[in-house]
FITI-309958 format. One record per atom (N, C-alpha, C): residue number from 0; chain; x, y, z; atom name. Coordinates in pm, 1 decimal. Layout:
# residues N
NUM A X Y Z CA $
...
This chain:
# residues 141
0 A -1805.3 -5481.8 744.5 N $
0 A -1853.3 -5496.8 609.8 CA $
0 A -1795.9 -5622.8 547.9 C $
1 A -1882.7 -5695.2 503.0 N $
1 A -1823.0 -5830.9 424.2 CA $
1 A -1762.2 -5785.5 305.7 C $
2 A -1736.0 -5868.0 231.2 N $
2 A -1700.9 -5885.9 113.0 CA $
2 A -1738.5 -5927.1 14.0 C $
3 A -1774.2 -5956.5 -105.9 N $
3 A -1877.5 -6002.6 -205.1 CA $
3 A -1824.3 -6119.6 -228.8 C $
4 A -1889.5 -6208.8 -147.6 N $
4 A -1890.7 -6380.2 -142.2 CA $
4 A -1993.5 -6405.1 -249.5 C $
5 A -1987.5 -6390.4 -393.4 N $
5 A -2089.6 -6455.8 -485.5 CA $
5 A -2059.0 -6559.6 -557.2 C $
6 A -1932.9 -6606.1 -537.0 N $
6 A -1894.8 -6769.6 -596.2 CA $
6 A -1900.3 -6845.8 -468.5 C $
7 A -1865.9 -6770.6 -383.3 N $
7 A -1861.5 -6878.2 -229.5 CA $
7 A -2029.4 -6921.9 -236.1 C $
8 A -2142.1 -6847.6 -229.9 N $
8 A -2271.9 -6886.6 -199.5 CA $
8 A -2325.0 -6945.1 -305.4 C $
9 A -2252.6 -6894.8 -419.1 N $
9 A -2305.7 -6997.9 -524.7 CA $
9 A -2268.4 -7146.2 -505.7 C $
10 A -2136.0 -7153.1 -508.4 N $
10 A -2065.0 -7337.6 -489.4 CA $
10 A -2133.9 -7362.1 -351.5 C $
11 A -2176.3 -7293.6 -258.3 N $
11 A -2230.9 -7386.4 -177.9 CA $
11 A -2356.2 -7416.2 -144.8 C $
12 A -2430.2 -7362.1 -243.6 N $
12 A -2609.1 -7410.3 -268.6 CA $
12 A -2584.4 -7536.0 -303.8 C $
13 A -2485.9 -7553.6 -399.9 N $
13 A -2464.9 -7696.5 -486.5 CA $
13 A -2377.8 -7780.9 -417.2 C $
14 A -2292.7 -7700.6 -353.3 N $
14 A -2220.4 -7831.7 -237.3 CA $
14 A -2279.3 -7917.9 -102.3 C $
15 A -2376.3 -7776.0 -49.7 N $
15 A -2457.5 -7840.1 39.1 CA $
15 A -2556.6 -7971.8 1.9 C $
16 A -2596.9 -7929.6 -119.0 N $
16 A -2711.5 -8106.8 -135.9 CA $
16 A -2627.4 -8152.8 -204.1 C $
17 A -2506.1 -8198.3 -233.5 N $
17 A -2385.3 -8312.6 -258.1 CA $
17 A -2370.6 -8379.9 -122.4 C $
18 A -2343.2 -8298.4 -2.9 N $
18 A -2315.7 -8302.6 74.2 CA $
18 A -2379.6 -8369.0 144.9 C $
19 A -2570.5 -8359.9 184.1 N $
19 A -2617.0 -8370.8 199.4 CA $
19 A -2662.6 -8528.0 145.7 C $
20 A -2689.0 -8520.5 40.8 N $
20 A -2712.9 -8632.8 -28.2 CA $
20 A -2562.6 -8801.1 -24.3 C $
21 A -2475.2 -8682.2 13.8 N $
21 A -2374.5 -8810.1 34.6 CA $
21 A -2376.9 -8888.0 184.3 C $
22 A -2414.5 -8812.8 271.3 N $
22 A -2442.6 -8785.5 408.7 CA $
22 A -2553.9 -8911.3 414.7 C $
23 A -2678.3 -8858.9 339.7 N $
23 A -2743.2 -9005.1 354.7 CA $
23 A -2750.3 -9086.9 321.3 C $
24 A -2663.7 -9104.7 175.7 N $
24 A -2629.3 -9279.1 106.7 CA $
24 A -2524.6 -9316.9 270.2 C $
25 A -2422.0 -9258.9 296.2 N $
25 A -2377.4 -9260.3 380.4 CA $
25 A -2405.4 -9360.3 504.0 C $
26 A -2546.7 -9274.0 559.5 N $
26 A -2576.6 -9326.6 673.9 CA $
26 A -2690.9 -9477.4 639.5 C $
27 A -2764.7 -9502.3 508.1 N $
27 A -2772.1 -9572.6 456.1 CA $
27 A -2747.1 -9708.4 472.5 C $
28 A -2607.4 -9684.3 410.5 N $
28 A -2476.2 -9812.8 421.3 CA $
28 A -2446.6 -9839.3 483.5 C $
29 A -2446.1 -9782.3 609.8 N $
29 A -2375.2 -9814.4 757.5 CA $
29 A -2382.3 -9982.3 793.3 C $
30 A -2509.9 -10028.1 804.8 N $
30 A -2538.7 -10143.2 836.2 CA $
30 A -2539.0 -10262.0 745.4 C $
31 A -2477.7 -10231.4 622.6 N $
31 A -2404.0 -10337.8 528.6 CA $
31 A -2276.1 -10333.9 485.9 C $
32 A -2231.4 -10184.3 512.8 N $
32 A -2102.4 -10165.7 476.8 CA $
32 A -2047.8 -10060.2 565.9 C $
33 A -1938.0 -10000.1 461.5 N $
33 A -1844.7 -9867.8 553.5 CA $
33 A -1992.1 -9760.7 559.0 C $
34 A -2010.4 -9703.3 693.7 N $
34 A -2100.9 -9573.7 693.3 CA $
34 A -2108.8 -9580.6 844.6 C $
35 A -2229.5 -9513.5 797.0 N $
35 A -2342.3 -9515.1 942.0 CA $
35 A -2388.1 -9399.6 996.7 C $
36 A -2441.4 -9415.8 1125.1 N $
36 A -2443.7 -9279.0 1140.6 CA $
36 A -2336.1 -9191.1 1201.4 C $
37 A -2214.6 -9213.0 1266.2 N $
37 A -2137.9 -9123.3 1265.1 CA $
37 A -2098.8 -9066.4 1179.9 C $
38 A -2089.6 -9123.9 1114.5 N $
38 A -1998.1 -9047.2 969.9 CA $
38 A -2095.0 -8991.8 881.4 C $
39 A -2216.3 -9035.5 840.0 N $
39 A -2323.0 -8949.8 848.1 CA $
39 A -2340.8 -8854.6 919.3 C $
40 A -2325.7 -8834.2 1023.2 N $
40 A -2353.4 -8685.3 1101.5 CA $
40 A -2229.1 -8622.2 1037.2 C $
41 A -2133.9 -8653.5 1068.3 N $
41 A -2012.0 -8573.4 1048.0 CA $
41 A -2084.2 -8481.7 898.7 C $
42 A -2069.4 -8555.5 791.1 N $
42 A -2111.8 -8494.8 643.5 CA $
42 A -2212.6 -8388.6 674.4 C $
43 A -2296.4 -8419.8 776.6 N $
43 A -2388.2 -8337.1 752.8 CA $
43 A -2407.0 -8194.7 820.4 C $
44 A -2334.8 -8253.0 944.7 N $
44 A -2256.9 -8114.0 1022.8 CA $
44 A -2181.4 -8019.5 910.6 C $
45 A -2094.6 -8097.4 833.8 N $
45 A -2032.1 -8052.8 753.1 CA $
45 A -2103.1 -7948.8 659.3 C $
46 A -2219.6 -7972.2 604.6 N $
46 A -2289.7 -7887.8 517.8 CA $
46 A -2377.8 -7834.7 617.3 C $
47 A -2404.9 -7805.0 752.2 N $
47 A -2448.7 -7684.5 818.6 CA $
47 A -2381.7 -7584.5 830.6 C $
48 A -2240.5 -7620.3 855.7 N $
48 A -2118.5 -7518.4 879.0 CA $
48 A -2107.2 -7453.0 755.2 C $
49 A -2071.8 -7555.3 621.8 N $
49 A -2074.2 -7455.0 511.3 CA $
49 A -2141.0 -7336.0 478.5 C $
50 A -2273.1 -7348.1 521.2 N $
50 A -2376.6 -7317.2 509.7 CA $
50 A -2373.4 -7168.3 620.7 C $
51 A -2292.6 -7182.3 710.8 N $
51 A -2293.5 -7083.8 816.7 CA $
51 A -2154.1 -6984.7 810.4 C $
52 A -2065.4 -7064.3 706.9 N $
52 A -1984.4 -6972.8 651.6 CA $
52 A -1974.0 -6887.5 562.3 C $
53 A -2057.2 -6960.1 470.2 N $
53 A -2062.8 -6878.8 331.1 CA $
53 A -2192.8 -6741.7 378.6 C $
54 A -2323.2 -6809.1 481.8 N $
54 A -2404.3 -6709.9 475.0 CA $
54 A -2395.4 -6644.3 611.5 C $
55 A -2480.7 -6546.0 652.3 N $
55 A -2469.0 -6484.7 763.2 CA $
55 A -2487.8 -6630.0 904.8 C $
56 A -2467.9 -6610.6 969.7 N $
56 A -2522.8 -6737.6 1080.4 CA $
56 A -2728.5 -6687.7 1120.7 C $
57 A -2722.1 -6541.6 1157.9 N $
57 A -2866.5 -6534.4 1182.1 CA $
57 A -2921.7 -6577.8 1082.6 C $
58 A -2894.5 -6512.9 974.8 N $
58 A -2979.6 -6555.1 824.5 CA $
58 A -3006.6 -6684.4 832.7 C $
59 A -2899.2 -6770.1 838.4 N $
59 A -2936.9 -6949.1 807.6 CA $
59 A -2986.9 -7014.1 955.9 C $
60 A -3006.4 -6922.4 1073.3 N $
60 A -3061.4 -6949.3 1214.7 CA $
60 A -3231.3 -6939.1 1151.2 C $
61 A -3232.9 -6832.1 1085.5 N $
61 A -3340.6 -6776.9 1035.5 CA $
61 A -3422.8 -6902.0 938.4 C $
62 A -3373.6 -6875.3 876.3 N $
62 A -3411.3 -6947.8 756.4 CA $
62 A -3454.7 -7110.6 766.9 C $
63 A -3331.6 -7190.2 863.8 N $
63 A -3366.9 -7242.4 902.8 CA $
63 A -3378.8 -7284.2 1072.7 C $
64 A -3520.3 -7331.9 1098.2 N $
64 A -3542.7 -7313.2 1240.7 CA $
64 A -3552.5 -7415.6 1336.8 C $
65 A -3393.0 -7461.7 1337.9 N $
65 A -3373.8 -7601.7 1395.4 CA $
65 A -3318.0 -7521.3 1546.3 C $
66 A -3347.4 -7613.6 1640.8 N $
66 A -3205.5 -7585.1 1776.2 CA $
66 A -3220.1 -7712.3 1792.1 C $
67 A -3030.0 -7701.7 1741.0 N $
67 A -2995.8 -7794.8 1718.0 CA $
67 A -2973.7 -7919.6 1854.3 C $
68 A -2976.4 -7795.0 1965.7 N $
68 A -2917.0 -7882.9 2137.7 CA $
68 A -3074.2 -7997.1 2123.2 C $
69 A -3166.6 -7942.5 2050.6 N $
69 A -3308.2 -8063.4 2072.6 CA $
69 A -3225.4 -8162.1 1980.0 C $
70 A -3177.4 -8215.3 1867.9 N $
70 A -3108.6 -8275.1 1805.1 CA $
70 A -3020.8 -8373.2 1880.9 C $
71 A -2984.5 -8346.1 1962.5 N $
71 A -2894.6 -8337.7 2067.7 CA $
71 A -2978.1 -8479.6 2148.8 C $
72 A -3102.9 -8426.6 2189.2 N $
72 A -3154.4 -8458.1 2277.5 CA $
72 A -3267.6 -8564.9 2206.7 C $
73 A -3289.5 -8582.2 2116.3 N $
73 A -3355.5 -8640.7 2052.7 CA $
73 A -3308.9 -8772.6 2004.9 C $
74 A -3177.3 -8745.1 1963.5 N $
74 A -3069.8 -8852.3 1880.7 CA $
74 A -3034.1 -8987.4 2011.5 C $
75 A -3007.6 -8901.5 2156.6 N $
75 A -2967.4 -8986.3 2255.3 CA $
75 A -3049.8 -9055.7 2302.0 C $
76 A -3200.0 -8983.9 2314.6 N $
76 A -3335.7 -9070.6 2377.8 CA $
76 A -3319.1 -9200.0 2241.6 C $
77 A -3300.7 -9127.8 2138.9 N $
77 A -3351.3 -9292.2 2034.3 CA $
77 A -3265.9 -9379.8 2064.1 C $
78 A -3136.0 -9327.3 2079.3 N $
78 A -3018.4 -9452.8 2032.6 CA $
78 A -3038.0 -9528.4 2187.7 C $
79 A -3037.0 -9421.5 2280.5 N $
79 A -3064.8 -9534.8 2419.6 CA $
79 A -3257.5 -9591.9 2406.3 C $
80 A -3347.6 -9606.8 2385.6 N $
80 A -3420.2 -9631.3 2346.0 CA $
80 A -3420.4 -9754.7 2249.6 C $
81 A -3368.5 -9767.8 2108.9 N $
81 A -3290.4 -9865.3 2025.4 CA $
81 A -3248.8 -9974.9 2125.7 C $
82 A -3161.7 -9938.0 2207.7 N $
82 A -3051.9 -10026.2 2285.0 CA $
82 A -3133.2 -10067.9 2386.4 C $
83 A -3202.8 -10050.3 2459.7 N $
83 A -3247.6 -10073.7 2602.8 CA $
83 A -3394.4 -10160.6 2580.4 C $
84 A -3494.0 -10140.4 2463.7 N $
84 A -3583.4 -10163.4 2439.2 CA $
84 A -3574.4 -10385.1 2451.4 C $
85 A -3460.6 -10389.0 2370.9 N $
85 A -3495.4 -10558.5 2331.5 CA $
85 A -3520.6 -10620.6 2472.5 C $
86 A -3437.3 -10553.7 2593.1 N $
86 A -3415.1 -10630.3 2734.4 CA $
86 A -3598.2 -10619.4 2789.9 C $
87 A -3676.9 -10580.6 2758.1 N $
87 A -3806.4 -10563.4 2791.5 CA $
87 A -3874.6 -10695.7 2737.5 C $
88 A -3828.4 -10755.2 2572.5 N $
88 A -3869.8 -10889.6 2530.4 CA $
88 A -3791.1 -10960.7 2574.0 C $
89 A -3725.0 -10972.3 2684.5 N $
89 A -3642.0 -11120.8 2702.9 CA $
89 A -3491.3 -11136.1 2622.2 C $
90 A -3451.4 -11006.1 2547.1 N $
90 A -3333.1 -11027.9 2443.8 CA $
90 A -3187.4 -10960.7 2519.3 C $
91 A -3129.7 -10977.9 2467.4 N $
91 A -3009.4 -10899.4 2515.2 CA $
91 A -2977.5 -10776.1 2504.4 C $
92 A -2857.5 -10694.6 2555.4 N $
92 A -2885.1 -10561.2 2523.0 CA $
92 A -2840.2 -10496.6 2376.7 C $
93 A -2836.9 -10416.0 2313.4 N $
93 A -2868.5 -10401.5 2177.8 CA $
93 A -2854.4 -10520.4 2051.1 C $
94 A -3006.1 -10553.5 2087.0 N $
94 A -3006.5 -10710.1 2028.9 CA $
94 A -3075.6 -10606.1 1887.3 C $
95 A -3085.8 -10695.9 1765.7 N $
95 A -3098.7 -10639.2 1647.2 CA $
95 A -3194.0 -10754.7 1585.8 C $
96 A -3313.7 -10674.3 1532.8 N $
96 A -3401.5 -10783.7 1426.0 CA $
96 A -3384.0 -10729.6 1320.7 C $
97 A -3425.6 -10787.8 1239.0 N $
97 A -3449.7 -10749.4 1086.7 CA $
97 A -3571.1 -10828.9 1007.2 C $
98 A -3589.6 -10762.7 940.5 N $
98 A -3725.4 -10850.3 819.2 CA $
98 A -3725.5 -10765.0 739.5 C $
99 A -3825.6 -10793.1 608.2 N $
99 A -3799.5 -10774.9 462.3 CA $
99 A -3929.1 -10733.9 480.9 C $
100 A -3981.2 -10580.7 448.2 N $
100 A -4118.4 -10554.9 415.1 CA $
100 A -4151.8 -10473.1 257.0 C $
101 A -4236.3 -10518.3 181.6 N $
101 A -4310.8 -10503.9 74.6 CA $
101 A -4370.3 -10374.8 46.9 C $
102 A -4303.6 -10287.9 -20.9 N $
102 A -4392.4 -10121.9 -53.2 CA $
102 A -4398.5 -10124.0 -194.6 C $
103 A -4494.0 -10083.3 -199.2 N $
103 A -4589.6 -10065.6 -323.1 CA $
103 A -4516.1 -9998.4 -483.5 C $
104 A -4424.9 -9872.1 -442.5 N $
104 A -4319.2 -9823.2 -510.5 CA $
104 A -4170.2 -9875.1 -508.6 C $
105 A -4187.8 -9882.8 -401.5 N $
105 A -4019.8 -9926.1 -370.1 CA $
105 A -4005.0 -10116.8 -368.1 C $
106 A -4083.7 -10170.2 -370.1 N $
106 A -4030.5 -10311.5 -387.3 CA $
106 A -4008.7 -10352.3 -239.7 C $
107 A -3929.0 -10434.6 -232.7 N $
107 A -3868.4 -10483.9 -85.8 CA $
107 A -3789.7 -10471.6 -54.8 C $
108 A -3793.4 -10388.9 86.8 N $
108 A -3688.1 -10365.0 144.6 CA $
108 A -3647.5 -10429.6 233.7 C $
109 A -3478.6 -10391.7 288.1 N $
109 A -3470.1 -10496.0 450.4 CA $
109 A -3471.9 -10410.5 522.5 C $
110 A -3495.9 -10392.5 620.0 N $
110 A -3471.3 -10276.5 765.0 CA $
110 A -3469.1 -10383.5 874.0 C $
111 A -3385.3 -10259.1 921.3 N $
111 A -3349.3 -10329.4 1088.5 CA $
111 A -3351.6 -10236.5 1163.7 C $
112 A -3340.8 -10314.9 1306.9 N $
112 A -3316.1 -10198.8 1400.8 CA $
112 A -3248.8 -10139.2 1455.9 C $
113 A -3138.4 -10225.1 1357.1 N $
113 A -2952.8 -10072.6 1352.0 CA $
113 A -2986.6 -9967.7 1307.7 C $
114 A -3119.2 -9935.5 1173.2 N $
114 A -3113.8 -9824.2 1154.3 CA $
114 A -3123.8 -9734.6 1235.4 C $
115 A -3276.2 -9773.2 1321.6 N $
115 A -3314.4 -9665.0 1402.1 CA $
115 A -3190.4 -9640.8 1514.6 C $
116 A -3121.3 -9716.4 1564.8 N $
116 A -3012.3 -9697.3 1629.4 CA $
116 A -2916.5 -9589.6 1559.5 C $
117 A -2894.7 -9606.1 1450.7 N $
117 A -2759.3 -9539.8 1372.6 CA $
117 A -2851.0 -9403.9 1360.0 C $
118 A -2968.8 -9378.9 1341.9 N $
118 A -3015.2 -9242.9 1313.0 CA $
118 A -3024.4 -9162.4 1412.0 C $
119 A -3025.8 -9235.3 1595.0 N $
119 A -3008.0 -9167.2 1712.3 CA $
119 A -2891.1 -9111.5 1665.9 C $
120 A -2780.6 -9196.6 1659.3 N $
120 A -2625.6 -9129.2 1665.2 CA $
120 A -2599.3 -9040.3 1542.6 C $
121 A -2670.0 -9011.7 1416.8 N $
121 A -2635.3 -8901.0 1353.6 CA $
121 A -2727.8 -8755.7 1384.1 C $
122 A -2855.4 -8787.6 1441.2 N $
122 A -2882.0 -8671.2 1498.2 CA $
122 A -2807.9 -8619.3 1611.4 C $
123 A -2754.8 -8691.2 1698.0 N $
123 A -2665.8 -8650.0 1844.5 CA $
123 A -2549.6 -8613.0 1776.7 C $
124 A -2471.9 -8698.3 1704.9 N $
124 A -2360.0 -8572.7 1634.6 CA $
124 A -2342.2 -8480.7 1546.7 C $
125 A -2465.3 -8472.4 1484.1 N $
125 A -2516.6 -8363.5 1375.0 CA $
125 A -2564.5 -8219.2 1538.5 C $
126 A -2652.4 -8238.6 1657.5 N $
126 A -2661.9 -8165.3 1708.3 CA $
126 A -2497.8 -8091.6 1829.5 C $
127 A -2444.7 -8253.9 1834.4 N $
127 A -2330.2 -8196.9 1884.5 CA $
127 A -2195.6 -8122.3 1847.7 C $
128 A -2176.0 -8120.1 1736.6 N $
128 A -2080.7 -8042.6 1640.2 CA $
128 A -2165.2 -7916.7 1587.3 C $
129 A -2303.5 -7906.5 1558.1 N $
129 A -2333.7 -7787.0 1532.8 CA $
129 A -2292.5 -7704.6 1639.1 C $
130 A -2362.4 -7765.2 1771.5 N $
130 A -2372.9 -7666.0 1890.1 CA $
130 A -2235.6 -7610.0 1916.2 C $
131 A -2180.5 -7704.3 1951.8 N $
131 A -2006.8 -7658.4 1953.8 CA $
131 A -1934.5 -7579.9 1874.6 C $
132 A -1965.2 -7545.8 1746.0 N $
132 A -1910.6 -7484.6 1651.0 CA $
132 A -2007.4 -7337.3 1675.6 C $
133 A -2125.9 -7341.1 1689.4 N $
133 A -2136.5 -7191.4 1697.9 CA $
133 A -2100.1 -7168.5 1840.9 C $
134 A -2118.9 -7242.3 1947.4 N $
134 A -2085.7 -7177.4 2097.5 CA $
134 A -1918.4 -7149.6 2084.9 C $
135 A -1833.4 -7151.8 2005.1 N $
135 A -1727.3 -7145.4 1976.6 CA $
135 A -1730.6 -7022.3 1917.4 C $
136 A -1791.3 -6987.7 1771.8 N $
136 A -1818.7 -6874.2 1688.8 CA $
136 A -1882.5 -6774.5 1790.7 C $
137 A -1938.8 -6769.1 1851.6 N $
137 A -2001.2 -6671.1 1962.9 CA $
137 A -2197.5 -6649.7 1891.6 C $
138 A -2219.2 -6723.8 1830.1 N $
138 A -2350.0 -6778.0 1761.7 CA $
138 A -2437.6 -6830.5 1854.9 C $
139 A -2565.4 -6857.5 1865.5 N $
139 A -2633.3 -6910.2 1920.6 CA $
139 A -2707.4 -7046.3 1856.1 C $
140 A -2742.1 -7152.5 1950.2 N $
140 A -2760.3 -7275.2 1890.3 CA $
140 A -2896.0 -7302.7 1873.4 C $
């Protein structure tokens, strides 16, 4: 029998999208400043776990219907993908472009192709710290 966790689930509806939301200014910044995606994943691992403490684990398995080991597997195809791709144009290996493209709401942006790199590595450690933490808890991933 639990215990009546009703401030725990309350602070963490509201901690999780802090969390969340810091997670992706976070991963964001990576490629102009302190971030990226490790440390982005980390945050965000961070508010799955919360999320698996405060509520039941099936419930939030439930609720939400990620497995996470595809995360896993998804994050590594991009980031090696990212990296391996430039040697096909003649470039070196994780060679990096960038350009400035024009959206209609948002103005101009810069993107590069650190992002897509940095977003392999926060899905692979967002799937690898989930998995580990419930195969630890006796949870399923």
């Amino acid at each position: 029998m639990r215990e009546n966790d009703v401030v725990l689930r309350t602070v963490t509806k509201i901690v999780v999208f802090i969390l969340l939301t810091f997670g992706f200014y976070l991963f964001l910044a990576g490629h102009d400043s302190p971030g990226g995606g490790f440390i982005g994943g980390l945050i965000f691992s961070s508010a799955f776990l919360l999320m698996f403490l405060a509520f039941d684990v099936k419930q939030v398995l439930v609720s939400l219907p990620i497995d996470f080991r595809i995360f896993m597997i998804i994050g590594a195809l991009l980031s090696i993908a990212t990296a391996v791709s430039p040697i096909f144009f003649g470039k070196p290996f994780l060679y990096q472009t960038s350009f400035t493209a024009h959206f209609p709401l948002l103005g101009e942006l810069h993107l590069t192709t650190v992002t897509l790199f940095e977003a392999g590595v926060l899905l692979t450690v967002v799937g690898v710290v989930v998995t580990v933490m419930l195969s630890m808890s006796g949870g399923r991933s």
